[in-house]
MDAnalysis code that builds the backbone (N, CA, C; Angstrom):
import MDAnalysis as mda
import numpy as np

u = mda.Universe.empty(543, n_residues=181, atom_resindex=np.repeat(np.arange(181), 3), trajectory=True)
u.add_TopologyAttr("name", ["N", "CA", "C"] * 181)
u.add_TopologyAttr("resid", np.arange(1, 182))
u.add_TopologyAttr("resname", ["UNK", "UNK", "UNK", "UNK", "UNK", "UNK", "UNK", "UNK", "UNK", "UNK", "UNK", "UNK", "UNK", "UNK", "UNK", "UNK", "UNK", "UNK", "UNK", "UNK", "UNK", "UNK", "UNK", "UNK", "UNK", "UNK", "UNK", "UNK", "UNK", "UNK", "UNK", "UNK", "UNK", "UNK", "UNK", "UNK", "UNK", "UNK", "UNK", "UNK", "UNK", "UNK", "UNK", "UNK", "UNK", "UNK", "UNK", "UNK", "UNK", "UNK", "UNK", "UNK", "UNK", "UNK", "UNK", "UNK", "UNK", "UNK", "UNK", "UNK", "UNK", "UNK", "UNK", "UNK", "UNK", "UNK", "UNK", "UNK", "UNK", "UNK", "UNK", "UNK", "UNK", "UNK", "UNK", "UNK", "UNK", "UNK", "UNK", "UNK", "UNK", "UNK", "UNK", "UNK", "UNK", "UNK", "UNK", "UNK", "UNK", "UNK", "UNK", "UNK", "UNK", "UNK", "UNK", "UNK", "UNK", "UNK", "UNK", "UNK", "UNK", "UNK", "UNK", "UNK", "UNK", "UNK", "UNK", "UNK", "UNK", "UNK", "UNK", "UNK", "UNK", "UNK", "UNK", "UNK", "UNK", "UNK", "UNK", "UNK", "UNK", "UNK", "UNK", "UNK", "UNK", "UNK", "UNK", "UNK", "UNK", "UNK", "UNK", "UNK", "UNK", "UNK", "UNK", "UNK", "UNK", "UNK", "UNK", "UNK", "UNK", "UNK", "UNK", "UNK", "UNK", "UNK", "UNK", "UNK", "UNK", "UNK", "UNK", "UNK", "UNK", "UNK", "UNK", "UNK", "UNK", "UNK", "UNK", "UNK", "UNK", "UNK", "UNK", "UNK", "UNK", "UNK", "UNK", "UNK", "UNK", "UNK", "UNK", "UNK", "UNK", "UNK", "UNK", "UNK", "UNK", "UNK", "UNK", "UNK", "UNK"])
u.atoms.positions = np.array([
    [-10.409, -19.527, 42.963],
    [-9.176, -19.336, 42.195],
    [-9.469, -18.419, 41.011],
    [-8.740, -17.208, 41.143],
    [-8.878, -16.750, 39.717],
    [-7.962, -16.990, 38.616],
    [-8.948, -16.632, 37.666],
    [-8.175, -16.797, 35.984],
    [-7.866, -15.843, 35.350],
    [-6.405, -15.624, 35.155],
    [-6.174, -14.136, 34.413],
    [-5.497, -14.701, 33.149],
    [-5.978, -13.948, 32.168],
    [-5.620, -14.301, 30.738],
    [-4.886, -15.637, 30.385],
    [-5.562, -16.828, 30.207],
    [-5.239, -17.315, 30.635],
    [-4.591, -17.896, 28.991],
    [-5.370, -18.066, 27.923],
    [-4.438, -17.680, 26.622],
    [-3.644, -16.906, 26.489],
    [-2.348, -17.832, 26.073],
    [-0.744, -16.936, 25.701],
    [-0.698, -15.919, 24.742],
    [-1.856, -15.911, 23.098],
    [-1.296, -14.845, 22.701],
    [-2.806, -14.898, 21.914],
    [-3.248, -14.692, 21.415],
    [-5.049, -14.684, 20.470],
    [-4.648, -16.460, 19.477],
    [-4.171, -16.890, 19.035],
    [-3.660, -18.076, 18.611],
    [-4.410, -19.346, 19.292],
    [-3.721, -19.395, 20.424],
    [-2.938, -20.420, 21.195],
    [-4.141, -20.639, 22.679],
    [-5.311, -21.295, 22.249],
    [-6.242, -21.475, 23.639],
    [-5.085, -22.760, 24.554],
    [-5.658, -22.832, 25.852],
    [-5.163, -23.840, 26.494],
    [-6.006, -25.136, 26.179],
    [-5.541, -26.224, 26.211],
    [-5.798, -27.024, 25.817],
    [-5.426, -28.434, 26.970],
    [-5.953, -29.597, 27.490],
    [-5.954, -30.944, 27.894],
    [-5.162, -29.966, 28.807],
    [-3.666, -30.634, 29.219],
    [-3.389, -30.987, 30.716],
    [-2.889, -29.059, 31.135],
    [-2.902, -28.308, 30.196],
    [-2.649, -27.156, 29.731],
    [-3.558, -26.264, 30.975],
    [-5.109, -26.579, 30.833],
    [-5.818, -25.588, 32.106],
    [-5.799, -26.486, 33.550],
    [-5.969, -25.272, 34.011],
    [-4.949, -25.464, 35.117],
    [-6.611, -24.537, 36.233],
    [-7.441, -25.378, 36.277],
    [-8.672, -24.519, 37.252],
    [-9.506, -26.029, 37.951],
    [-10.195, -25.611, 39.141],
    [-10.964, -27.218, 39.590],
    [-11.673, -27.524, 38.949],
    [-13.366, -26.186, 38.557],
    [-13.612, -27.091, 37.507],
    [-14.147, -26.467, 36.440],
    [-15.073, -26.765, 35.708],
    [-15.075, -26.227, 34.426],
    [-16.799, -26.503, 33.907],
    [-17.409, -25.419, 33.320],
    [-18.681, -26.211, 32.525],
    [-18.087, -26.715, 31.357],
    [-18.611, -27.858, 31.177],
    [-18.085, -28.301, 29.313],
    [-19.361, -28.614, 28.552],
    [-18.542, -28.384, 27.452],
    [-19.881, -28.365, 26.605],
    [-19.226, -29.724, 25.620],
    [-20.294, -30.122, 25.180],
    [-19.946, -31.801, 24.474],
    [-19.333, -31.294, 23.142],
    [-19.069, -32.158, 22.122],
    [-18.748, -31.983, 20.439],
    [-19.532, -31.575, 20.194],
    [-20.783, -32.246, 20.100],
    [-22.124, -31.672, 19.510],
    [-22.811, -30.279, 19.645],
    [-21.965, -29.706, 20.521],
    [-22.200, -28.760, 21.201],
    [-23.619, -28.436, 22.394],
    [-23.649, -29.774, 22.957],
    [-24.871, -29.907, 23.726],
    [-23.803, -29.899, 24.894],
    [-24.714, -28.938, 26.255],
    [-23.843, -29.005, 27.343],
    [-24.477, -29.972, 28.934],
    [-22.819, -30.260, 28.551],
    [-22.480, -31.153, 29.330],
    [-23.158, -31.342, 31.486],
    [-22.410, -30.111, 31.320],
    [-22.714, -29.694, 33.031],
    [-21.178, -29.021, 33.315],
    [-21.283, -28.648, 34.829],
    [-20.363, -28.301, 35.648],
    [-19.566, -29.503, 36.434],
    [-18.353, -29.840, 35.725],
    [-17.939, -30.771, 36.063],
    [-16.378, -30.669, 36.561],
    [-15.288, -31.662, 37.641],
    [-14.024, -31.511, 37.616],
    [-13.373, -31.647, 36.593],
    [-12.192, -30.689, 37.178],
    [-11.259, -31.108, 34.958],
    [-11.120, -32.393, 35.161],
    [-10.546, -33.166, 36.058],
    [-10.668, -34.348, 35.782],
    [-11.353, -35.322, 35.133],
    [-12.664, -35.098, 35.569],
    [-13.374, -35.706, 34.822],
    [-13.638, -34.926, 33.704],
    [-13.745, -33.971, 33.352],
    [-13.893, -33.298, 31.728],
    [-12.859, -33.585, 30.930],
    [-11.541, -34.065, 31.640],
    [-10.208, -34.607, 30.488],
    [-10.781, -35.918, 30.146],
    [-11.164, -36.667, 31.113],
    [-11.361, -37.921, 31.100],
    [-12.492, -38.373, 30.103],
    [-13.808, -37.573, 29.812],
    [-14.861, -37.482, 28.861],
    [-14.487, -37.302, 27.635],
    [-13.021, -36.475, 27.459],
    [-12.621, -35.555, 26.100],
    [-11.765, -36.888, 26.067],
    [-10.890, -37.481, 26.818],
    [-9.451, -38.482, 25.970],
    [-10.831, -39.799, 25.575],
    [-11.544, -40.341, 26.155],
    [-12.730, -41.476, 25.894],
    [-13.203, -40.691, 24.418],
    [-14.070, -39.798, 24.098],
    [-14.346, -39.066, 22.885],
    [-12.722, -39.049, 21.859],
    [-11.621, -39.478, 22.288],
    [-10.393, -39.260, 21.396],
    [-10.136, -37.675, 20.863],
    [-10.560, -36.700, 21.858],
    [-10.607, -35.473, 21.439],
    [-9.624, -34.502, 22.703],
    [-9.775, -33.487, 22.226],
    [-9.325, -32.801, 22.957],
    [-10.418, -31.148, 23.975],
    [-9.507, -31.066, 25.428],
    [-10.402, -30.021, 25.824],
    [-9.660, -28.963, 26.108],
    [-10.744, -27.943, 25.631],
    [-10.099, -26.129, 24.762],
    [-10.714, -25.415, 25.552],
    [-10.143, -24.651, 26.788],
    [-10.684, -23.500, 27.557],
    [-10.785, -22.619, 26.591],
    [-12.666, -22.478, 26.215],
    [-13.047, -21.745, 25.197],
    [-12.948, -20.035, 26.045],
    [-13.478, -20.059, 26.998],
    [-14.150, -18.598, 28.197],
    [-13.372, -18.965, 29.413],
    [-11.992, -18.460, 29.453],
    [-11.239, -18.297, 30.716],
    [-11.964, -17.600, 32.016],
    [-12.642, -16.305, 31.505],
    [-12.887, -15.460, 32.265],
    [-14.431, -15.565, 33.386],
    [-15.058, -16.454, 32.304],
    [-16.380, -16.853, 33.036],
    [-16.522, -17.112, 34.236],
    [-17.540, -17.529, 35.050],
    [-17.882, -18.641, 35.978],
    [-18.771, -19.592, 36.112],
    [-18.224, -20.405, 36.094],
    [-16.761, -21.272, 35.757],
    [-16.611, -21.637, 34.680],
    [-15.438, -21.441, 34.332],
    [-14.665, -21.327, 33.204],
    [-15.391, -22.078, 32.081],
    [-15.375, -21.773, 30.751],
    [-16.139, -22.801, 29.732],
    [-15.257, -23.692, 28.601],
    [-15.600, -24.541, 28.927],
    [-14.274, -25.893, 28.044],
    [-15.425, -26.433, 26.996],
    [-14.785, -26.638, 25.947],
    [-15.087, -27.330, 24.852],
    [-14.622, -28.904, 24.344],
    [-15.506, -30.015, 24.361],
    [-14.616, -31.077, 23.991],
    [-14.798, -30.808, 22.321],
    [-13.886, -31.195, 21.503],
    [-13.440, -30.637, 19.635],
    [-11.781, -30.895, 19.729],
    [-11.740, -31.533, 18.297],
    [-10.351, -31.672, 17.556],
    [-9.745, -30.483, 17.181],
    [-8.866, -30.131, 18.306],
    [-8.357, -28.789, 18.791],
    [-7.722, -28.392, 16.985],
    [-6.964, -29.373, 16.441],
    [-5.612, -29.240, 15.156],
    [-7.287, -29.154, 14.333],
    [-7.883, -29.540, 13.871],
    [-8.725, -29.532, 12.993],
    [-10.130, -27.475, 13.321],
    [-10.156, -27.639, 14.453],
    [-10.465, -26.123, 14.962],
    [-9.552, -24.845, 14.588],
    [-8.252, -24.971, 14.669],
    [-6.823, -24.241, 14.531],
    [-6.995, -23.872, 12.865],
    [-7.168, -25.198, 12.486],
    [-7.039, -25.322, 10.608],
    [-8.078, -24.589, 10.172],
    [-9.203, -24.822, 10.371],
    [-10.701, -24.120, 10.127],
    [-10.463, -22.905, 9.995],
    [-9.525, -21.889, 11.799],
    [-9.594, -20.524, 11.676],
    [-8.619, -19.952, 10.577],
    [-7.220, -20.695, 10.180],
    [-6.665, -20.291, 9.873],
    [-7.432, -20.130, 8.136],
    [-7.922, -21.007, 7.918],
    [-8.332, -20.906, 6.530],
    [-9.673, -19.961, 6.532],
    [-10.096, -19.437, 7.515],
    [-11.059, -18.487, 7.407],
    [-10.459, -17.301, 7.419],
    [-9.436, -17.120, 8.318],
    [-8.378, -15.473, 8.289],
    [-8.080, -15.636, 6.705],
    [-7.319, -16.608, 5.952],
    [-6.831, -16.702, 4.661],
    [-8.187, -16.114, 3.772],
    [-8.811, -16.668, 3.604],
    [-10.307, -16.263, 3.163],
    [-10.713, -14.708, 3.346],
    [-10.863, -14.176, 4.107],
    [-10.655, -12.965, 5.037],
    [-9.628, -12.107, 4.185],
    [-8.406, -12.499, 4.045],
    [-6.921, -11.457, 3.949],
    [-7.634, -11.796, 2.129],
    [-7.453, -12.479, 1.675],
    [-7.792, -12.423, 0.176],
    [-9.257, -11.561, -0.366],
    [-10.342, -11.501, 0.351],
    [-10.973, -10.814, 0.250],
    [-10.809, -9.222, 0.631],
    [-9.905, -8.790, 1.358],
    [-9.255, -7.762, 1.858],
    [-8.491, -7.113, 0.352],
    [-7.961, -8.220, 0.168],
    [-6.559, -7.648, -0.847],
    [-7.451, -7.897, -2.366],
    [-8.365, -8.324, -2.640],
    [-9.641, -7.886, -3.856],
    [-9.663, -6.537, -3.798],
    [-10.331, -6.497, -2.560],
    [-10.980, -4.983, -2.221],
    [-10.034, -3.827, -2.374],
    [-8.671, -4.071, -2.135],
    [-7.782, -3.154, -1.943],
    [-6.938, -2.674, -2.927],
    [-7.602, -2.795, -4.467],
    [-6.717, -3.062, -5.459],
    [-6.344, -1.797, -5.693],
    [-5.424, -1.440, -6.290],
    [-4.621, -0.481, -6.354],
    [-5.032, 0.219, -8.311],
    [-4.846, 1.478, -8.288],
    [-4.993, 2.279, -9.489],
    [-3.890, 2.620, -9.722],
    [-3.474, 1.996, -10.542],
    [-2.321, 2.842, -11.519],
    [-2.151, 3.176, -12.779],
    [-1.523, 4.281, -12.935],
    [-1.822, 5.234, -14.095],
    [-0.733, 5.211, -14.799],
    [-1.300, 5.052, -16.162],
    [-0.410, 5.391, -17.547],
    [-0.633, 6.634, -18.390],
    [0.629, 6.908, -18.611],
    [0.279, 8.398, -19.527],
    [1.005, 7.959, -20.773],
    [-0.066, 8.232, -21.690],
    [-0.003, 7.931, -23.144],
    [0.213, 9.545, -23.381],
    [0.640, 9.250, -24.893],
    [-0.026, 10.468, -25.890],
    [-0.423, 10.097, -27.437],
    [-1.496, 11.517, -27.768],
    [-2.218, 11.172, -29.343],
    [-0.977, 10.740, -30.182],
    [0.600, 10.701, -29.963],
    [1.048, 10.544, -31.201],
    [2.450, 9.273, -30.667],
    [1.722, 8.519, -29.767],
    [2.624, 7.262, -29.165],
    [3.587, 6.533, -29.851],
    [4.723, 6.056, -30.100],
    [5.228, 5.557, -30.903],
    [5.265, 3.942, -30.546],
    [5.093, 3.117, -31.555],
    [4.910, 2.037, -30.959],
    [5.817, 1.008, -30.230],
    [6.878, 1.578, -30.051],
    [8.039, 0.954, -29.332],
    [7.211, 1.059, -28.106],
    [7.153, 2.527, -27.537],
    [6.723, 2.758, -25.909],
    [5.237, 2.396, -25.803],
    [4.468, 2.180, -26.755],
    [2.780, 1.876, -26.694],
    [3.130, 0.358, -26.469],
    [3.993, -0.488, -26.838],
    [4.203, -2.064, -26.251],
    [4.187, -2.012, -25.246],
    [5.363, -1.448, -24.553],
    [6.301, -1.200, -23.563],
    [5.049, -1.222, -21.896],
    [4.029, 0.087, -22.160],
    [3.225, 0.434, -21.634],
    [1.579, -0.720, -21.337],
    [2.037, -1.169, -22.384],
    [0.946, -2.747, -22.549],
    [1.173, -3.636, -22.301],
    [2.377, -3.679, -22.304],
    [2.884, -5.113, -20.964],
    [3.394, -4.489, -19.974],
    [3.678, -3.896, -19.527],
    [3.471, -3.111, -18.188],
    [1.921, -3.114, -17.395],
    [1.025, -3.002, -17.762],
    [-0.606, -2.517, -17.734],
    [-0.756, -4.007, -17.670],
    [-0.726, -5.237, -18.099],
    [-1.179, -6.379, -18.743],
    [-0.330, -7.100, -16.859],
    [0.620, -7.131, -16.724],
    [1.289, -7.208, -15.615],
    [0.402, -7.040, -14.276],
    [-0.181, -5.897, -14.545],
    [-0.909, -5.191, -12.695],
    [-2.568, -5.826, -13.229],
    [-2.965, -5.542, -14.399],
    [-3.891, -6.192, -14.878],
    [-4.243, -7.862, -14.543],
    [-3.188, -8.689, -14.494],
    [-2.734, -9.887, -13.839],
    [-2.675, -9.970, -12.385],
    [-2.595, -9.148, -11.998],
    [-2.175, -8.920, -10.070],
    [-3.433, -8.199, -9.506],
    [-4.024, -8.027, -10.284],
    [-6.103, -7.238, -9.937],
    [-5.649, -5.894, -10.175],
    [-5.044, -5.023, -10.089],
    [-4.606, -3.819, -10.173],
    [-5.652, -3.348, -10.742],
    [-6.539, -1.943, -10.725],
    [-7.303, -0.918, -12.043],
    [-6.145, -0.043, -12.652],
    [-6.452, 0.152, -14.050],
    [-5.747, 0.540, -14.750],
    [-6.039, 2.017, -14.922],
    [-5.678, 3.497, -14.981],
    [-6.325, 4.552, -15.562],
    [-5.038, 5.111, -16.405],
    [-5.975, 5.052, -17.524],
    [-4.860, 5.625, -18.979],
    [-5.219, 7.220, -19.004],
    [-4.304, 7.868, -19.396],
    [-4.534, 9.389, -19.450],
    [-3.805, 9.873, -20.644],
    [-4.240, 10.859, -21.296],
    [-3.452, 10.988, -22.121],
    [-4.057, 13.015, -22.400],
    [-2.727, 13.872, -22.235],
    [-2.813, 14.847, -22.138],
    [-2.463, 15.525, -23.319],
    [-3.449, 16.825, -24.048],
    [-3.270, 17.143, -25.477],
    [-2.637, 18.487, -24.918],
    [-1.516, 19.009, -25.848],
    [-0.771, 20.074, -25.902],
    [-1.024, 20.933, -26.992],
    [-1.006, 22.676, -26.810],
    [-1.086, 22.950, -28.031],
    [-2.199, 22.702, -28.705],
    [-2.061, 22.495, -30.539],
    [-2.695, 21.793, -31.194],
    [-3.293, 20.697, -31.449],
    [-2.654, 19.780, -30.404],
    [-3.298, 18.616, -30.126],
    [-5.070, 18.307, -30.274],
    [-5.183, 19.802, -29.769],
    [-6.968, 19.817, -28.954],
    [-7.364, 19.473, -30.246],
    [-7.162, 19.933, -31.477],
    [-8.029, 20.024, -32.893],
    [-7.987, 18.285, -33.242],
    [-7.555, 17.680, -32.253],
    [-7.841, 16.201, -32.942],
    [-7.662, 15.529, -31.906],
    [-8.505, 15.847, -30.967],
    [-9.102, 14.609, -30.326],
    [-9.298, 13.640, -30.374],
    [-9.994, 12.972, -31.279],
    [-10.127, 11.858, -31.761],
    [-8.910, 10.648, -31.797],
    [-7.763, 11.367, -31.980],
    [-6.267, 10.753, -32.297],
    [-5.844, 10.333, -30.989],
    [-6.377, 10.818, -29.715],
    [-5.894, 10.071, -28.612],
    [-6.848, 8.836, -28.410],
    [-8.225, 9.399, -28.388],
    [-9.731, 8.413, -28.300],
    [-9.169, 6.874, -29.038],
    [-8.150, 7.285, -30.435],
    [-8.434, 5.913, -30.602],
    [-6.947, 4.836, -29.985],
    [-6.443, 5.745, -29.623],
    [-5.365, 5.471, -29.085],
    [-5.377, 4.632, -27.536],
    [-6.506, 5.298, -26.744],
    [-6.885, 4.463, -25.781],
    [-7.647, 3.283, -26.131],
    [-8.394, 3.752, -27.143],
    [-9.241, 2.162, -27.392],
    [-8.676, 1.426, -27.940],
    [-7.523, 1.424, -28.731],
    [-6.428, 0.507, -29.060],
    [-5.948, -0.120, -27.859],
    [-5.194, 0.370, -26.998],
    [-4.635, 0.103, -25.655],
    [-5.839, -0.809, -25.526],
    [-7.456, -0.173, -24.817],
    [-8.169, -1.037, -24.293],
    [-8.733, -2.286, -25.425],
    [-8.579, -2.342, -26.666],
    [-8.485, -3.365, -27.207],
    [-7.605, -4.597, -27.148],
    [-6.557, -4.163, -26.981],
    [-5.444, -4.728, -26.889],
    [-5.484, -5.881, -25.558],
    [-6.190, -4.875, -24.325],
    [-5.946, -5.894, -23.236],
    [-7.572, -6.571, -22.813],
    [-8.275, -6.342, -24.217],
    [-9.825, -7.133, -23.763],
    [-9.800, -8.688, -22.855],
    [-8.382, -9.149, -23.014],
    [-8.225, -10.848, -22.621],
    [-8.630, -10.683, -21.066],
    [-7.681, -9.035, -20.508],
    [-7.693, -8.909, -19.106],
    [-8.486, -8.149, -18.219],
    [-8.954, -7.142, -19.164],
    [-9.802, -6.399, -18.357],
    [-10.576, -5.596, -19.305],
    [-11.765, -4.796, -18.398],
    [-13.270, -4.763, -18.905],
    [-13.023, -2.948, -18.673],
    [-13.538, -2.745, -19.370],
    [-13.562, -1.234, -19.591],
    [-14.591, -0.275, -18.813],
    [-14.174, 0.057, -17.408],
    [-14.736, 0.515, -16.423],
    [-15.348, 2.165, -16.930],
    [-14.660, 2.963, -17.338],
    [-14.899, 4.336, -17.671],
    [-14.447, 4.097, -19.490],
    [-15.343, 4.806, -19.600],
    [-14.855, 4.590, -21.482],
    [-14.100, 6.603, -21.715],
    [-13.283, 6.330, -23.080],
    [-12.268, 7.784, -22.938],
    [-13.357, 8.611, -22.460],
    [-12.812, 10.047, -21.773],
    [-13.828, 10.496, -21.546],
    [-12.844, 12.212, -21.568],
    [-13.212, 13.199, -22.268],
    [-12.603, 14.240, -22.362],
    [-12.665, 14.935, -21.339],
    [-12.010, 15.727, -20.636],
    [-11.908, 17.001, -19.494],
    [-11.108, 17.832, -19.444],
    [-11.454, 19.113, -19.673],
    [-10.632, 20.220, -20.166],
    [-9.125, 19.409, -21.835],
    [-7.961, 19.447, -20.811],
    [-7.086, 19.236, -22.022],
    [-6.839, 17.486, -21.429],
    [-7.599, 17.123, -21.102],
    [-6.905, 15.681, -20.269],
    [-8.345, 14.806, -20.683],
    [-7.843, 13.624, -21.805],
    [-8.644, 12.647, -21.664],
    [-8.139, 10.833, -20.830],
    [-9.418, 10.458, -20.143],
    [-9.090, 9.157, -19.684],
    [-9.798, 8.266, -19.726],
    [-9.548, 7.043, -19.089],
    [-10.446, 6.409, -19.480],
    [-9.550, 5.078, -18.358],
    [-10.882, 4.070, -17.905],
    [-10.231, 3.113, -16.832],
    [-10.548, 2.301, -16.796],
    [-9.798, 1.043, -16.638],
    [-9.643, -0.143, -16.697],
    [-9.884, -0.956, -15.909],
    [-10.743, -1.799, -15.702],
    [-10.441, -2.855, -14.271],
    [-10.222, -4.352, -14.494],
    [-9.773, -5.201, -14.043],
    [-9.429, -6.857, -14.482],
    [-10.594, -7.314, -14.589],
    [-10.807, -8.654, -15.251],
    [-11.919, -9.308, -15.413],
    [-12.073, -10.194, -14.152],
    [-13.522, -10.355, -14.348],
    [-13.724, -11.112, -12.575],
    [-13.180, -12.834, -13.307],
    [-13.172, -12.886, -13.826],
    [-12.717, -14.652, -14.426],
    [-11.484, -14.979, -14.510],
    [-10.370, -14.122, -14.333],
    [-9.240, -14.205, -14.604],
    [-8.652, -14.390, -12.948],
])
């Protein structure tokens, strides 16, 4: 008899009265194996154990069943994908950029700091920029402290990845969240 896919979707193994083959190797809880045995008797080993049996290898010969607490197996993977997707979405944090200038007024320098303090909260990296026009260039310094204000401001949330750093007419400087937060 052959076995064609015999799981409905990557989820969902077959399970107790579910496979549907004569017979099966099983392998115990312990994961010590059992032998080549009828499903019958491999249901019958798994309901005595109060467990359940999970056509682990449809495709084999002959097929490979697992006796294990199918709902407690299910729970395990799902909290390992969860584990998985959160480590994904660490990794995947997003840069977003603020443009200041040397002569900010402090209505919009709030404005921009709880904005920043927000993605700063959500893992986001921060990169502040702040572009000199003109005369601007002769005082550099006036943006420099302007970012380190900003990055003072949000020391609670994040750690100062790139410190200001001048290039041509464009200084920046970048932010990333704290690992404790």
């Amino acid at each position: 008899m052959e076995v064609l896919g015999i799981a409905k979707d990557n989820d969902n193994m077959l399970i107790n009265d579910q496979i549907k083959v004569p017979e099966v190797l099983v392998i115990g809880p312990n994961g010590e194996q059992v032998g080549v045995k009828p499903i019958a008797d491999a249901l019958t080993l798994a309901s005595y154990a109060a467990l359940d049996l999970v056509l682990i290898s449809p495709n084999a010969k002959p097929p490979v069943c697992k006796v294990m607490d199918y709902n407690k197996f299910r729970y395990e993977k799902q909290k390992k994908q969860k584990e998985a997707l959160k480590k994904q979405r660490a990794n995947m944090s997003e840069l977003k950029e603020y443009r200041l200038s040397p002569v900010i007024d402090v209505g919009d320098f709030e404005t921009k700091l709880r904005n920043a303090t927000k993605y700063l909260e959500k893992g986001d990296r921060i990169k502040l920029t702040i572009r000199f026009k003109g005369r601007q260039m002769a005082h550099t310094e006036l943006g420099k402290e302007v970012l380190e204000r900003f990055a003072e401001r949000v020391k609670d949330y994040a750690d100062i990845e790139q410190k200001p750093k001048l290039d041509g007419r464009t200084m920046t400087c970048v932010l990333v969240p704290k690992k404790d937060k």
